[in-house]
C-alpha positions as CSV (number, residue, x, y, z in Angstrom):
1,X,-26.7,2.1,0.2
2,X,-23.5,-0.1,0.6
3,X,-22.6,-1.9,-2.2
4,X,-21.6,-5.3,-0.2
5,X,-20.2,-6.5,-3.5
6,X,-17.6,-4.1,-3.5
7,X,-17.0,-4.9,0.2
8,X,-16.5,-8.1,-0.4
9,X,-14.2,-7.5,-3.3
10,X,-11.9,-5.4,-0.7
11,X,-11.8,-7.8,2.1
12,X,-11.2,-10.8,-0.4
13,X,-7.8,-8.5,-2.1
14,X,-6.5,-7.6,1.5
15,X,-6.6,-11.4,2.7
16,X,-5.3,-12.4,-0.8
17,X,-2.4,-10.1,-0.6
18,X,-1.2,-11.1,3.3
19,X,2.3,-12.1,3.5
20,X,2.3,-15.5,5.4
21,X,6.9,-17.2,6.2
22,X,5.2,-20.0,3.8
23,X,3.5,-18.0,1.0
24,X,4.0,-14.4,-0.1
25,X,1.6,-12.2,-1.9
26,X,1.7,-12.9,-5.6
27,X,4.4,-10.5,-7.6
28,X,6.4,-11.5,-10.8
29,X,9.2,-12.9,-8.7
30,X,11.4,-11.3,-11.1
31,X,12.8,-8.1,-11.9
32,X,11.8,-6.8,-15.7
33,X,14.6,-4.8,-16.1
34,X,13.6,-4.4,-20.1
35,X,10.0,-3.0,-18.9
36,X,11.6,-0.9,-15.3
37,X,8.4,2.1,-15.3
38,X,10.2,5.6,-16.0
39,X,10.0,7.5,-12.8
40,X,9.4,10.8,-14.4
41,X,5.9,11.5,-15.9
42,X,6.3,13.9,-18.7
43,X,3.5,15.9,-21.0
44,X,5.0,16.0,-24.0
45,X,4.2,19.3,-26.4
46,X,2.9,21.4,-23.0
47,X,4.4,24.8,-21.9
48,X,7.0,24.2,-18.9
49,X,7.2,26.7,-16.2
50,X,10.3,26.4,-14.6
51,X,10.6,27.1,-10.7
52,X,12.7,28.0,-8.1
53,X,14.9,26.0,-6.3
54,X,14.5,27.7,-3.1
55,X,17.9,28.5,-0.5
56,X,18.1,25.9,2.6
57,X,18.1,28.9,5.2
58,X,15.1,30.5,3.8
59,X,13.0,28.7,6.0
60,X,11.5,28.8,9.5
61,X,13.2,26.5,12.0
62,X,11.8,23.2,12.1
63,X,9.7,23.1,15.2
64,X,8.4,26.4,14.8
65,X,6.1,25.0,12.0
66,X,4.1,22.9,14.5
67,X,3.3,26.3,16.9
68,X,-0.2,27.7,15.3
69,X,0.3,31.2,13.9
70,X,3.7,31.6,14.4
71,X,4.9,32.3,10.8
72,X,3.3,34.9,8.2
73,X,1.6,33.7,5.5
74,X,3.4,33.7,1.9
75,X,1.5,35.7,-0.7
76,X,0.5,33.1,-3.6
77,X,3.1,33.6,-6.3
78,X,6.0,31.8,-7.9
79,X,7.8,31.8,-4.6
80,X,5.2,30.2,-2.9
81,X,4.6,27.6,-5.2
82,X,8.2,27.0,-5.8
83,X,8.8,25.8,-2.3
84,X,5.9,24.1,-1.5
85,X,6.6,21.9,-4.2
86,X,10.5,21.6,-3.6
87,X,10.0,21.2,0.1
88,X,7.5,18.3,-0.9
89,X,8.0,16.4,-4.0
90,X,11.1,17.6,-5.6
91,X,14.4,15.7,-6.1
92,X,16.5,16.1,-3.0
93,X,19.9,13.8,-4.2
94,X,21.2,11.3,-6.5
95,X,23.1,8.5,-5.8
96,X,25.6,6.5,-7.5
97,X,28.2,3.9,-7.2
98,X,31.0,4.5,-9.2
99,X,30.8,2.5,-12.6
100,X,27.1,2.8,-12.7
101,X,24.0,4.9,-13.4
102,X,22.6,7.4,-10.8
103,X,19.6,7.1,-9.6
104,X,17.1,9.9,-7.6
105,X,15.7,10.1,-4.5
106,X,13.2,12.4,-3.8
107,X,11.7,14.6,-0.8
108,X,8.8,12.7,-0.4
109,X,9.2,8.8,0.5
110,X,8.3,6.1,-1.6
111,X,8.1,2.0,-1.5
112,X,11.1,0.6,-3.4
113,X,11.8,4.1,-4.5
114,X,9.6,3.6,-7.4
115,X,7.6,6.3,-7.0
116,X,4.0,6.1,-8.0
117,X,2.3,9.1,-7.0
118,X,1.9,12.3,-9.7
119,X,0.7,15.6,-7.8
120,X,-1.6,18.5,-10.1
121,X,-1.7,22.3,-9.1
122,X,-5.0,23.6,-10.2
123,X,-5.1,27.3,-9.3
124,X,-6.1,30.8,-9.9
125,X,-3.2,33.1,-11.6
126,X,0.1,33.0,-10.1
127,X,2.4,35.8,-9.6
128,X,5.8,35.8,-11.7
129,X,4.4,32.4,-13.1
130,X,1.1,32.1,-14.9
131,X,-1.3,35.2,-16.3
132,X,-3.9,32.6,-16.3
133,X,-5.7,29.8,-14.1
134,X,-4.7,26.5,-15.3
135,X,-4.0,22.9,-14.2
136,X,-0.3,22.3,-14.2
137,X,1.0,19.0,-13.7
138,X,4.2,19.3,-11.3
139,X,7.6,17.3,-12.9
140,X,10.0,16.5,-10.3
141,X,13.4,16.3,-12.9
142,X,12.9,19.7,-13.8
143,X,11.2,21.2,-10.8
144,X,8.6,22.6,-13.6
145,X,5.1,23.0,-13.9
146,X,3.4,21.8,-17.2
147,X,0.4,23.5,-18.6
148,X,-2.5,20.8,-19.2
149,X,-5.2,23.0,-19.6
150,X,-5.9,26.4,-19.4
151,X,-9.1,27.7,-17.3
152,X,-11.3,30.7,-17.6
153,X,-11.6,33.0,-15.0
154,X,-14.8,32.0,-14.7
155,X,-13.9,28.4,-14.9
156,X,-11.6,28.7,-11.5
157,X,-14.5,30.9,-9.7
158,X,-16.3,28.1,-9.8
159,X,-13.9,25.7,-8.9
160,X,-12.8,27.2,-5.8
161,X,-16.0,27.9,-4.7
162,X,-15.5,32.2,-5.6
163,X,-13.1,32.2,-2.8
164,X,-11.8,35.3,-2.5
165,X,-9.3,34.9,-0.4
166,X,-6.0,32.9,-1.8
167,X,-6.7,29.1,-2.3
168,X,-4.7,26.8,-4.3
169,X,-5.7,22.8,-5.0
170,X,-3.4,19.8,-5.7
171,X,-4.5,16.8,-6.7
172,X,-2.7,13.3,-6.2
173,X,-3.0,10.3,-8.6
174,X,-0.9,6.9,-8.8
175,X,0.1,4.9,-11.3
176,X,-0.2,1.5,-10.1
177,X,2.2,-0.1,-12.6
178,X,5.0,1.6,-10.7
179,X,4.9,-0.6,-7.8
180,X,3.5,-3.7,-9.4
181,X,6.2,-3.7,-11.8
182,X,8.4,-4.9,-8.3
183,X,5.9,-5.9,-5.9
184,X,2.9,-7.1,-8.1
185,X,-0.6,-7.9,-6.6
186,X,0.2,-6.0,-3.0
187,X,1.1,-2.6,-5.2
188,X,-2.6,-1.4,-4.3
189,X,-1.6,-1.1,-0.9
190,X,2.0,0.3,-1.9
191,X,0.6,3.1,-3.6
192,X,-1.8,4.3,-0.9
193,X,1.1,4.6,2.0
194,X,2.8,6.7,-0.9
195,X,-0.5,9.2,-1.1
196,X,0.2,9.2,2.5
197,X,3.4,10.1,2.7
198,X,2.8,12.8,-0.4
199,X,0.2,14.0,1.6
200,X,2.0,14.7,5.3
201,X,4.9,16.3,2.5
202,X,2.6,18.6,1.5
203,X,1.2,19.6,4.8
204,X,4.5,20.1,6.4
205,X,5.8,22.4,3.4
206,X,2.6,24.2,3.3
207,X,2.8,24.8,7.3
208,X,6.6,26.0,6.4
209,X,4.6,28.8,4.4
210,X,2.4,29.9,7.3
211,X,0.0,27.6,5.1
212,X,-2.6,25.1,6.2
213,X,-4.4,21.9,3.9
214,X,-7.3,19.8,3.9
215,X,-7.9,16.8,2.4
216,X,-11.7,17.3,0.2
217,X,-13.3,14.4,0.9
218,X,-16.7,16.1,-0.7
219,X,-14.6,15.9,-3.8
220,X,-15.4,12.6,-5.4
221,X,-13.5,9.8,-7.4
222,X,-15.9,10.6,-10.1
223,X,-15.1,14.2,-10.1
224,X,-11.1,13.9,-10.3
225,X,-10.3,12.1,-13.5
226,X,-12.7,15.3,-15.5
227,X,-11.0,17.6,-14.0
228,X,-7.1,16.5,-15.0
229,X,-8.2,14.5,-17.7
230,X,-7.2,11.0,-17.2
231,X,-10.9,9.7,-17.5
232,X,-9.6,7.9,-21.3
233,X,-6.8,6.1,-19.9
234,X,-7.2,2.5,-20.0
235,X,-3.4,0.8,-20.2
236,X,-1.8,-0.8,-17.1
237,X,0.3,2.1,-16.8
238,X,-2.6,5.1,-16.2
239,X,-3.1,7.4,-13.5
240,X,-5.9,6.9,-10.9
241,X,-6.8,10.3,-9.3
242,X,-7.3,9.7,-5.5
243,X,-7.4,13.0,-3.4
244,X,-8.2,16.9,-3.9
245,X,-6.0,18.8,-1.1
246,X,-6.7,22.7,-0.5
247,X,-4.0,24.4,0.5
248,X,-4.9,28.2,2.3
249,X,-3.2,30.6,4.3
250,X,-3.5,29.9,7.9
251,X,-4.9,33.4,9.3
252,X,-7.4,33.2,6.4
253,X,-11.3,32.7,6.8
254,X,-11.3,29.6,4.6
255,X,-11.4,27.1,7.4
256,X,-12.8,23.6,8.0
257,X,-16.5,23.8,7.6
258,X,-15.7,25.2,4.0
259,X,-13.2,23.1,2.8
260,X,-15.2,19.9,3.9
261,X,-18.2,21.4,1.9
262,X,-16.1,22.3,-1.4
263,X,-17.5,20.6,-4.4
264,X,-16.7,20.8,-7.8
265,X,-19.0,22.1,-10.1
266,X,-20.8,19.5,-12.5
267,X,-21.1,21.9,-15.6
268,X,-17.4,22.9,-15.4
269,X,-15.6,19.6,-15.3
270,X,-18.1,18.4,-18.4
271,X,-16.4,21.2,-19.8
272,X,-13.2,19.8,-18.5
273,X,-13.3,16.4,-19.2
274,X,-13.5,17.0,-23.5
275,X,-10.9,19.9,-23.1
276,X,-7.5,18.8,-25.3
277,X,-4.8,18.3,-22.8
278,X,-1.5,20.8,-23.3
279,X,1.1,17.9,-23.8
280,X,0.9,14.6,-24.3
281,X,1.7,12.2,-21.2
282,X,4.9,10.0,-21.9
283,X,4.5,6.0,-22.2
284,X,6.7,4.7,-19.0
285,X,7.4,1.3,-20.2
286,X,7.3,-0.5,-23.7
287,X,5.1,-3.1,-22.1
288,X,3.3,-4.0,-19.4
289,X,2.6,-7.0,-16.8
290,X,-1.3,-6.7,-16.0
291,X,-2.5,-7.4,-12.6
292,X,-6.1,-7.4,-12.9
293,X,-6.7,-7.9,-8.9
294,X,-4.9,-4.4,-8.9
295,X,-7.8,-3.4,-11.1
296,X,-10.6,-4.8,-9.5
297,X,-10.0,-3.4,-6.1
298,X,-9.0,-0.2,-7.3
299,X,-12.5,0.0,-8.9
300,X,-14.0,-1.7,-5.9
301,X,-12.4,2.0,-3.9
302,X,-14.0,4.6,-6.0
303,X,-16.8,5.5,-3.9
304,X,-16.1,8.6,-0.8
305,X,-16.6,7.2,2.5
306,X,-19.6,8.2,4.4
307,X,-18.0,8.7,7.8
308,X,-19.1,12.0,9.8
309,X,-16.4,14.5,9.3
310,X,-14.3,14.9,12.4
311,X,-15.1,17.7,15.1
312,X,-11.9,19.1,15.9
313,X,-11.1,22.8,17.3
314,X,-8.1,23.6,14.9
315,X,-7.3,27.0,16.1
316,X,-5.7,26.2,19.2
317,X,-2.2,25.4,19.8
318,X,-1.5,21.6,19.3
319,X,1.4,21.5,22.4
320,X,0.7,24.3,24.6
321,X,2.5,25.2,27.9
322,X,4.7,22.5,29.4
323,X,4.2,19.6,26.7
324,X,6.1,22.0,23.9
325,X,9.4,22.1,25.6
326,X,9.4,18.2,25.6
327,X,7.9,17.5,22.4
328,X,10.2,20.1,20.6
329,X,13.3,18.6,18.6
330,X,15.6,21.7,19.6
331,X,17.8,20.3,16.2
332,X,18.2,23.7,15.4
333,X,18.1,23.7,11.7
334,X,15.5,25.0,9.4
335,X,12.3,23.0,8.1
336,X,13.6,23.1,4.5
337,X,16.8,21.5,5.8
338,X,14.8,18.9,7.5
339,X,12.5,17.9,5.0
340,X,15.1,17.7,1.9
341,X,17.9,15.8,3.6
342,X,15.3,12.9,5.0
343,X,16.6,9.8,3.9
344,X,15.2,6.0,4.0
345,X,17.7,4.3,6.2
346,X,19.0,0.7,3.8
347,X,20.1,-0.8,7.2
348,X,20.5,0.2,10.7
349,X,23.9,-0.5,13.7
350,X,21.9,-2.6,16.4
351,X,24.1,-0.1,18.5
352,X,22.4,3.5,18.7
353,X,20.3,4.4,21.3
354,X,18.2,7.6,21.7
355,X,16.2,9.3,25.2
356,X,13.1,8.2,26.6
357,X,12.7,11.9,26.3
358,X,13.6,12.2,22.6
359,X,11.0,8.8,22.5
360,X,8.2,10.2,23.7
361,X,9.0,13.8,21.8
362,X,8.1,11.6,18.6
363,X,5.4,9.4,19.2
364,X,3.3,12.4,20.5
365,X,4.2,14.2,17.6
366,X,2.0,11.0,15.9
367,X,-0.6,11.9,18.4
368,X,-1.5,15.1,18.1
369,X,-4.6,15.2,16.0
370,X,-5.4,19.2,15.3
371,X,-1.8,20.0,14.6
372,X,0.5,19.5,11.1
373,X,0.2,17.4,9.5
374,X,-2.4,15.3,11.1
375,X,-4.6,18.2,10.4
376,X,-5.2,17.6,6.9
377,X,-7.2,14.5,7.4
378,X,-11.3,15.0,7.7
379,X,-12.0,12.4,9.8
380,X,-11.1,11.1,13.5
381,X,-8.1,8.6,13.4
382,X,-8.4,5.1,12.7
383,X,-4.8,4.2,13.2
384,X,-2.9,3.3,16.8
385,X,0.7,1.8,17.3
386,X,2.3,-1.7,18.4
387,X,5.7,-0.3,19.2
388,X,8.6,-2.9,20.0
389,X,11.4,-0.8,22.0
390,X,14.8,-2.3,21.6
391,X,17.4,0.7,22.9
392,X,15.6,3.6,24.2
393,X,17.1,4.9,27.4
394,X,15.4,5.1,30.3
395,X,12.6,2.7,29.0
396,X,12.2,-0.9,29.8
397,X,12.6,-2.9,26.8
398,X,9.1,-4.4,25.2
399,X,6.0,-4.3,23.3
400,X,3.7,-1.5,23.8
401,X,0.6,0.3,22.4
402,X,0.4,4.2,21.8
403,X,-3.1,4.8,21.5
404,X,-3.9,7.8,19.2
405,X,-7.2,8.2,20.8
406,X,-8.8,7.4,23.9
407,X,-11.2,5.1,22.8
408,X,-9.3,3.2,20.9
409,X,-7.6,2.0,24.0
410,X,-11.2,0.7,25.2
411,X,-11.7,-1.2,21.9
412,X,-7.9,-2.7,21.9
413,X,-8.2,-3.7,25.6
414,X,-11.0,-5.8,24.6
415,X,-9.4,-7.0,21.8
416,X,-5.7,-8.0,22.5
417,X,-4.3,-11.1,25.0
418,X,-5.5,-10.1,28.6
419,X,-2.4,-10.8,30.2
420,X,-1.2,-7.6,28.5
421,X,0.0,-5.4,31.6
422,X,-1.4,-2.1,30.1
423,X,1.3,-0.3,32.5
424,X,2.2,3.7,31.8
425,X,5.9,4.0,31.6
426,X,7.4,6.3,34.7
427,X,7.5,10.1,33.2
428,X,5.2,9.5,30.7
429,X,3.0,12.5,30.6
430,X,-0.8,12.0,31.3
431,X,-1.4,13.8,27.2
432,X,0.2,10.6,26.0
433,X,-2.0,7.0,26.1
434,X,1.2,5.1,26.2
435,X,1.4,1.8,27.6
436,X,3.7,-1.1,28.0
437,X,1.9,-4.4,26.9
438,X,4.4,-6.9,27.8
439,X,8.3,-6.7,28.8
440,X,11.2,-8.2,27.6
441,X,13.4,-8.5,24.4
442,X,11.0,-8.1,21.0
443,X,14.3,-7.9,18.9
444,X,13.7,-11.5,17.5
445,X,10.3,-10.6,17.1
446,X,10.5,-7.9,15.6
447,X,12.9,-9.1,12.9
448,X,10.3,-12.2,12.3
449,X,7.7,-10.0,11.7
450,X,9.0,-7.9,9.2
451,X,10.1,-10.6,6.8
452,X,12.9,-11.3,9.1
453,X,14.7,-8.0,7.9
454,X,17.4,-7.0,10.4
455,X,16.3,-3.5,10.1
456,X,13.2,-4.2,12.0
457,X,15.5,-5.3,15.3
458,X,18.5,-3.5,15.3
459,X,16.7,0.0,15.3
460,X,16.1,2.1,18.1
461,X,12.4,1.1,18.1
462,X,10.3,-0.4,15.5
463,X,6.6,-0.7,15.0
464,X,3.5,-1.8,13.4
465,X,0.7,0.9,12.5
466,X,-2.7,-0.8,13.8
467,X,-6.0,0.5,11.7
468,X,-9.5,-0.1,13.0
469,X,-10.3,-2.0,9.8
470,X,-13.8,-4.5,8.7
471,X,-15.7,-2.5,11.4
472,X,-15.3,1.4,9.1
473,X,-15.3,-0.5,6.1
474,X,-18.5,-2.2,6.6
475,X,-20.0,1.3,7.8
476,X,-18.5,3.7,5.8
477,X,-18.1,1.3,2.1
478,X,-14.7,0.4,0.7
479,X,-13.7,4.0,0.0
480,X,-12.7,3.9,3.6
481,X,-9.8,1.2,2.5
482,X,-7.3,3.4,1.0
483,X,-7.9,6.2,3.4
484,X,-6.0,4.2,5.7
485,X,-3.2,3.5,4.2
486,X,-3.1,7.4,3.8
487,X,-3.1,7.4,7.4
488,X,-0.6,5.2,7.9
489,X,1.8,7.2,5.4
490,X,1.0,10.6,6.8
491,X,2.1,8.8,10.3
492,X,5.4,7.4,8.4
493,X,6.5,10.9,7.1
494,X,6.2,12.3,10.8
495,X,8.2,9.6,11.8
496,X,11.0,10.0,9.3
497,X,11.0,13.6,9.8
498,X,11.4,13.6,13.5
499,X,14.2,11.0,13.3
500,X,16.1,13.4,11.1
501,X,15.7,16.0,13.0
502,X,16.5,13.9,16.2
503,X,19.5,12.7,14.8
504,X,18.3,9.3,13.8
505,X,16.9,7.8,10.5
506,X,14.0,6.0,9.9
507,X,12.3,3.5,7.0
508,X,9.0,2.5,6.3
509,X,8.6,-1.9,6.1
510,X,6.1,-2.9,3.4
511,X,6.9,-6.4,3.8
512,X,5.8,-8.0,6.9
513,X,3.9,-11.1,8.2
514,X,0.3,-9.5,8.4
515,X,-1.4,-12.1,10.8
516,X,1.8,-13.4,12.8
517,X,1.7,-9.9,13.8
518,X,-1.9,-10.4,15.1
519,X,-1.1,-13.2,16.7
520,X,1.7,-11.7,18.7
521,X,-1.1,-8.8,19.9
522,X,-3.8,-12.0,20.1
523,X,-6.2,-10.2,17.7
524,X,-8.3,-12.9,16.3
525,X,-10.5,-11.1,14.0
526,X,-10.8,-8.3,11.2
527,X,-11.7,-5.8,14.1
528,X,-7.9,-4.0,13.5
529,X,-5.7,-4.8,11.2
530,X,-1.6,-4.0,10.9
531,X,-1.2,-1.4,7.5
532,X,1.9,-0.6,7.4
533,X,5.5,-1.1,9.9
534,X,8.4,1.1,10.4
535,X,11.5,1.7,12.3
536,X,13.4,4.4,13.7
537,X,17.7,4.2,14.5
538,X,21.1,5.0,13.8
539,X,21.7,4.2,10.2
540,X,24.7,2.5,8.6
541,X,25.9,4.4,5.5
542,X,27.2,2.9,2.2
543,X,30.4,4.3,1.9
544,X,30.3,2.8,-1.6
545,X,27.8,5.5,-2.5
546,X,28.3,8.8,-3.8
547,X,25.5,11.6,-3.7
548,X,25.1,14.2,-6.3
549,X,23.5,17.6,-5.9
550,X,19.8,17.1,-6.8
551,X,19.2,19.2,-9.7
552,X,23.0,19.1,-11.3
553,X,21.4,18.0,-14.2
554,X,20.2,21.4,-15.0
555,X,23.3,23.3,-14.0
């Protein structure tokens, strides 16, 4: 049974926290520089295991990750776990303008760079690393791992299910107070595009491994803060364990029926849960601003949706034949490459064009929903795109709508303006439900929408990521709520990724004009709902800025 409470407690934040040009979503309106969140989380007292930092040619090429069974498998040792985490969550540069501080940015995206989401390894032994199966917290400024508690053997049989083929599990948690320090009551939703981007970060670097992940959505919110140990935290500035990921090599027989059944044992994680953490975690401010809304929704979330697990055929090859050669990037450089030199773009030309080809390359990449990362997610998608196209050759300016699955095209038809044209661009392959809604120049638009930021209209392209929204909720309970976001940020970091690689940059847009952007699609209703925007174009550098090797600290 649905508790319509909680519902009602999730629809009520998500109207409360719309942006509106005469009233933002509540936030301190300040910066507390005094109270500024450390970025690093650190387990004071635990035993550090220090990892590799991995060469940028040891890699597979960038688009060969996406062709099913192309790479061999890495055995599960230091190695393995050294570049899945460097290629995901680890520093990539710091920047600095001469007379002041440095600051980090890191492989995996984040709103306001703040950084939110902490990742857990919880595995088996690891070769060259660990005699024992632990969980290790993974810290991004020394590219460590930190012992938080040791497990039996028994203890990880059971875990994993007695696999006995090589399975590793990460676990992602935010701390709220992160992004509410900046952006107060909307942080909730700030936090969940960052799981989303961690996620897709994750997937990719696995894939780079010849590895393959799925999200465990039989593994409960319950079950999560036993096993790390966070249960006791009660301060503005805890951790809220959201998601379980397996990670497994991708000729193994540990496939989807499996890891959608994977629970974790009861006994164990009672076990767990009074087990004395290795270290203890580090306070990230001296005080904190409480947003109890943040609270209440976050509470409202911990239930597991009940949708039906998607029925997908994962084995086959997600562009076979003729759709590879125009979906591939051809950049030539490695994934590793790729991944670590992604960068949020601060501002864009308004000059840079790219292909229709290189276009539609990218928003298919979004489509694809068996291949990496889009893979990882359990259920069928929820999430489609408005796209406004300012300077994409060979494409008539406008407003159009990339369906990510055919019948979200019936249910949008219904639901936007009906003088839409619904027309398929010339050349656009029959694979891809693209269509243009309405000609003409969106630039204006586009910049309204997005808290009239240039960097929404002098892009390439922008966008705004549509979620079916009251409809899932309602039917599958407010669990459903952050999973979208979680779509929406796996779908940012393909973005960003194929914009590096296609010689572009990319930013995600937290800050937009929620309903002016469903009036401009003439969606009256809760039926979908716009998550998250983006943009895609040639970036204008700070020449000001100076970048610093990532981990010169340690040098």
């Amino acid at each position: 049974m649905i508790d319509s409470r909680r519902l009602d407690l999730v629809l009520e934040y998500h109207e409360r926290t719309k942006h509106y040009p005469q009233r933002y979503a509540s936030s301190l309106g300040y910066l507390d520089w005094a109270n500024q969140p450390n970025p690093f989380r650190r387990y004071e007292g635990a035993t550090l295991l220090p990892l590799d930092r991995p060469r940028p040619d040891a890699s597979p090429g960038y688009d060969e990750i996406f062709r099913r069974n192309s790479i061999q498998p890495s055995s599960l040792g230091k190695s393995f776990v050294s570049g899945i985490f460097y290629d995901s969550l680890a520093l990539s540069a710091w920047k600095r303008v001469p007379g002041s501080d440095a600051w980090s940015l890191r492989v995996n995206p984040s709103s306001g760079n703040l950084h939110p989401t902490e990742a857990y390894l919880i595995c088996g032994p690891i070769e060259g690393l660990s005699k024992n199966p632990g969980i290790f917290h993974y810290t991004p400024y020394q590219h460590a791992l930190e012992c938080i508690k040791t497990l039996t053997q028994a203890e990880w049989g059971e875990l994993s299910g007695h696999q006995t083929e090589p399975l590793a599990l990460v676990a992602l948690t935010s701390i709220y107070w992160r992004e509410s320090w900046k952006y107060g009551e909307r942080a909730f939703r700030y936090c969940h595009h960052d799981v989303g981007h961690a996620i897709a970060a994750l997937t990719f670097a696995a894939a780079s491994a010849g590895w393959r992940t799925r999200l465990l959505n039989s593994v409960t919110n319950e079950d999560l803060p036993h096993l790390l140990g966070t249960q006791e935290e009660v301060n503005p500035g805890s951790e809220h364990p959201d998601c379980l990921i397996a990670l497994y090599p991708e000729n193994g027989t540990f496939g989807t029926p499996e890891a959608d059944s994977l629970k974790l044992p009861s006994r164990v994680l009672d076990q767990l849960s009074t087990r004395e953490l290795g270290g203890t975690p580090n306070a990230l401010s001296s005080s904190y601003h409480d947003w109890p809304i943040i609270d209440v929704v976050s509470e409202a979330c911990r239930s597991t949706p009940t949708f039906p697990l998607a029925d997908r055929v994962v084995d086959e090859e997600p562009h076979p034949g003729e759709v590879a050669k125009w979906v591939a990037s051809k950049s030539g450089l490695t994934a590793r490459q790729i991944f670590r030199r992604r960068r949020s773009a601060v501002a864009m030309d308004g000059i840079t064009p790219i292909s229709k080809q290189t276009f539609l390359g990218m928003v298919q990449r979004c489509s694809d929903l068996t291949g990496v990362p889009t893979g990882v997610l359990p259920w069928r998608p929820f999430v489609s795109l408005a796209i406004f196209v300012h300077r994409v050759t060979g494409l008539q300016q406008g407003l159009y709508l990339l369906a990510r699955e055919k019948s979200h095209e019936e249910h949008l038809r219904r639901r936007l303006k009906q003088t839409f044209l619904w027309k398929r661009p010339d050349g656009c392959p029959d694979s891809l439900l693209l269509y243009l809604l309405e000609p003409g120049d969106y630039e204006d638009v586009a910049r309204n929408v997005s808290c009239y930021q240039d960097i929404a209209s002098a892009g390439t392209f922008s966008l705004g990521m549509l979620a079916r929204f009251e409809t899932p909720i309602r039917e599958s309970g407010p669990g459903i709520y952050p999973r979208l976001y979680w779509e929406t940020g796996l779908i940012g970091q393909i973005l960003y990724l194929e914009a590096e690689a296609r010689g572009v940059r990319a930013t995600g847009i937290g800050c937009f004009h929620d309903d002016m952007m469903h009036d401009i699609l003439g969606i009256e209703d809760r039926s979908w709902q716009s998550l998250y925007h983006f943009t895609v174009g040639g970036a204008l550098e700070d020449p000001r800025l100076l970048t610093i090797p990532a981990y010169a600290h340690l040098e």
